[in-house]
N, C-alpha and C positions, 0 to 999 in steps of 0.2 A: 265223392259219393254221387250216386247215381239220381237224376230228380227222377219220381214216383206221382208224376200226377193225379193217378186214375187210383191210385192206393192212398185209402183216407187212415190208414191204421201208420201211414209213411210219418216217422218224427214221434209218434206219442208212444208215450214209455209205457209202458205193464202200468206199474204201480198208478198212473192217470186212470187207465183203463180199469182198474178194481175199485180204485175210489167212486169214479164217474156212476158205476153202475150200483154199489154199494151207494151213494146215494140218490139214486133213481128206485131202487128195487128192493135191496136190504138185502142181508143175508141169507133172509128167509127163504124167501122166493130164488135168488142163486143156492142154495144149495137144493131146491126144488127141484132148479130146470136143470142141473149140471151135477148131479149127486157127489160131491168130493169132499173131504169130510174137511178140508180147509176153509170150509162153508158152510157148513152145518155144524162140526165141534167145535164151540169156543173161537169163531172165527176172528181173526183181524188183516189188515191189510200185510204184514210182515210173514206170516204165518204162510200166505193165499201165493204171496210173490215169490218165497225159499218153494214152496210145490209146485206152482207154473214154469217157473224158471227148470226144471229138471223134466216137465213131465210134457212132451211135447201133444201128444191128444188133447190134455184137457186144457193146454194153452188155447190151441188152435179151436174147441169150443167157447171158449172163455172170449176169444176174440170175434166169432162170429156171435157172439150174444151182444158182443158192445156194437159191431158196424147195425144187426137188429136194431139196439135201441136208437141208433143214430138215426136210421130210416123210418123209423117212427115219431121222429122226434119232428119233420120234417114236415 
């Protein structure tokens, strides 16, 4: 496996990535800023991960929302 220095998303799994922000933000506000209904209806983290996992857009917003919070967090 290749190292990925300058890639802070390199090693953390999805499922770290929905919790982390699930609990920084809540659901509420994720399905606010990312409208997907694994986030807005009845959301859970198992729900968020079977739709990310297949859906590569809203992966790839889902994960510029976490490196955001990361850069805020800073």
């Amino acid at each position: 496996m290749e190292s990925q220095p300058n890639n802070p998303l390199h090693g953390i799994k999805l499922e770290q990535i929905i919790n982390e922000l699930e609990a920084h933000y809540g659901w509420e506000y994720m399905g606010h800023v990312i409208n997907i209904r694994c986030f807005t209806d009845n959301p859970s983290v198992k729900s968020s991960l079977k739709f990310l996992r297949r859906t590569p857009w809203a992966r790839t917003k889902v994960e510029a929302m976490y490196l955001t919070m990361l850069k805020n967090k800073q």
